[in-house]
C-alpha positions, 0 to 999 in steps of 0.5 A, a space after each residue: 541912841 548913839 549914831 554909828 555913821 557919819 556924814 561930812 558934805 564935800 563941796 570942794 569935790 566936783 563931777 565930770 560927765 563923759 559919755 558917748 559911744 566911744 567913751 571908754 576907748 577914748 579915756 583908755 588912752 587918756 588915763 592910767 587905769 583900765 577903763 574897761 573894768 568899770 561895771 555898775 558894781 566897779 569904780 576905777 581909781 585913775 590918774 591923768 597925767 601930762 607926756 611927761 608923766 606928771 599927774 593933772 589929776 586924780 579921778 574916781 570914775 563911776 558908771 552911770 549908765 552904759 556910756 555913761 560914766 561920772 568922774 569925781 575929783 577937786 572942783 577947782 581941777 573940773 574945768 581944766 580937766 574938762 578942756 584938756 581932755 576934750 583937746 583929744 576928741 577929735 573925731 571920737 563920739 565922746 562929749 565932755 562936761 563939768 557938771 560939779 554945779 548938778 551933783 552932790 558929794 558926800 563922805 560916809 563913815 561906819 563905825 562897827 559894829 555895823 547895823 544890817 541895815 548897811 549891807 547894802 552897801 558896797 563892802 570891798 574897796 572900789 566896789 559900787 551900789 545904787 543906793 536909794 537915789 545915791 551911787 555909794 562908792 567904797 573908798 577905805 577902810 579903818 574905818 570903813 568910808 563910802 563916797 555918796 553921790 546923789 544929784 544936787 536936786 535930791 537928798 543922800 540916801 544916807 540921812 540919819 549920820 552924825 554931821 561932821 566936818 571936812 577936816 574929820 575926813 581929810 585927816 581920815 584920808 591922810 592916815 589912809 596915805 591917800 593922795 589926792 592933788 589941787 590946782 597948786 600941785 597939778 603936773 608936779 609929780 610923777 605918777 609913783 611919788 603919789 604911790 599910785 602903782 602901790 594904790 591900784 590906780 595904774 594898770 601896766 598891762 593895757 595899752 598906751 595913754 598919755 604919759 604911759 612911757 614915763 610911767 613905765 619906765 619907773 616900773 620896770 627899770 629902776 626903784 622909785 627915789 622920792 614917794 609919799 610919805 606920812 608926818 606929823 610935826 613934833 610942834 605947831 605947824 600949818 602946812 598946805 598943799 604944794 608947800 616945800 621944806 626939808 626935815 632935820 635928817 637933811 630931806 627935802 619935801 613937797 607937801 601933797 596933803 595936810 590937817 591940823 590936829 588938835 593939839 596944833 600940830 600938823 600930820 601931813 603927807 609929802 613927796 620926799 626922798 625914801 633915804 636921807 642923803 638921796 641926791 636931787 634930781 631934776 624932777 625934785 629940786 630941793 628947798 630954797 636956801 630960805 627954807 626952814 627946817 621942820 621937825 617931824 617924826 614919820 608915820 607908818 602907811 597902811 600899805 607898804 612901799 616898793 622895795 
């Protein structure tokens, strides 16, 4: 019988254990999303950014327990987000650790139709469920895909899935206009060039955190210049994150994510300027002198940009 789920291991994903009394006041002035709606049954998306408003990392915050919360993002960021966020503890009862050696994070993928046996699991974006021994987290749609995080000393609760590659679910997340950012792009963009406003993961009502006044200050007075968007190469092409170019139209751009395709082209997402001919600014210079030209064609998003 032909399996209907599949399963990708992601090593490359870390945890961070905050917990304590004062935990959500504490990251409600450190993140960009309000912490105070996390619930068993809700995660949050949020950014932590530097005070110039320019993201370090990208965090999908689960409950654990009450004060009790699991912060997942790139492994490699694990430690530097630990230390600077543990700068700002001061005399709050919070105790933070990298903890990417005791968990185990996983992708899932459903395609439909879905067996009743799934109906357990959480079924809106950002909804969460305890799951046999595993927190499984909504993250997409198109197809449906869950985040599933058991500790490394047990198995998934998800067992019977195809296996299937990290590319398979980078190139699930680009198609998604889904950001995330490494150790070669941590502190390059301002919140909105990663569309994190359009992605739910700031919230402009709550009070202040760090890099909030730069962050809002692109919301309320002014349009966005330069934000992710989505390409492919009309040829054979290996992009990494952080590389930089300029497409045939004369834009400049930095990549945010990239997955080969099959065929050798590459399908990437890339902060560049929403109109040819938009002058840099000092937050985005252009392409070195050297940089060669890239020709692509741009994707649709699954979601719409601010005017």
């Amino acid at each position: 019988m032909e399996k209907k789920c599949t399963s990708v291991p992601l090593a490359d994903l870390g945890a961070l254990r905050v917990r304590g009394p004062d935990v959500v006041p504490f990251l409600q002035g450190q993140l960009s999303n309000d912490v105070a709606l996390l619930t068993p049954e809700h995660s949050v998306f949020a950014g932590y950014h530097n005070p110039q408003g320019r993201v370090i990392g990208l965090l999908r915050l689960l409950q654990l327990e009450h004060n009790d919360l699991l912060a997942i993002l790139p492994r490699e960021l694990g430690p530097v987000v630990a230390s600077r966020l543990s700068k700002f503890i001061v005399r709050a009862k919070v105790t933070i650790a990298d903890e990417s050696a005791s968990w185990r994070v996983s992708g899932l993928t459903a395609l439909p139709p879905m067996a009743s046996a799934w109906s357990a699991f959480p079924q809106a974006v950002s909804a969460q469920a305890r799951v046999g021994n595993s927190i499984v987290v909504r993250v997409g749609d198109n197809p449906p895909r869950w985040l599933v995080i058991s500790t490394a000393d047990q198995g998934s609760a998800v067992t019977d899935c195809t296996p299937g590659d990290r590319e398979s679910w980078r190139r699930l997340e680009v198609a998604a206009g889904h950001p995330d950012v490494y150790g070669a792009t941590t502190e390059q963009f301002v919140a909105q060039m990663l569309n994190l406003d359009v992605l739910g993961a700031i919230a402009f009502d709550k009070g202040c955190y760090t890099g909030q006044e730069v962050i809002a200050r692109a919301h309320y007075r002014g349009r966005v210049k330069r934000r992710l968007q989505r390409f492919a190469s009309r040829g054979p092409l290996r992009l990494r994150p952080s590389d930089s170019g300029q497409l045939s139209d004369g834009r400049a751009f930095k990549v945010v994510e990239a997955v080969q395709l099959a065929d050798g082209r590459c399908e990437f997402l890339a902060v560049a300027p929403l109109v040819a001919g938009e002058p840099e600014t000092r937050d985005a210079p252009g392409p070195a002198p050297d940089t060669a030209l890239i020709e692509a064609e741009q994707l649709a998003l699954p979601y719409t940009l601010p005017d």
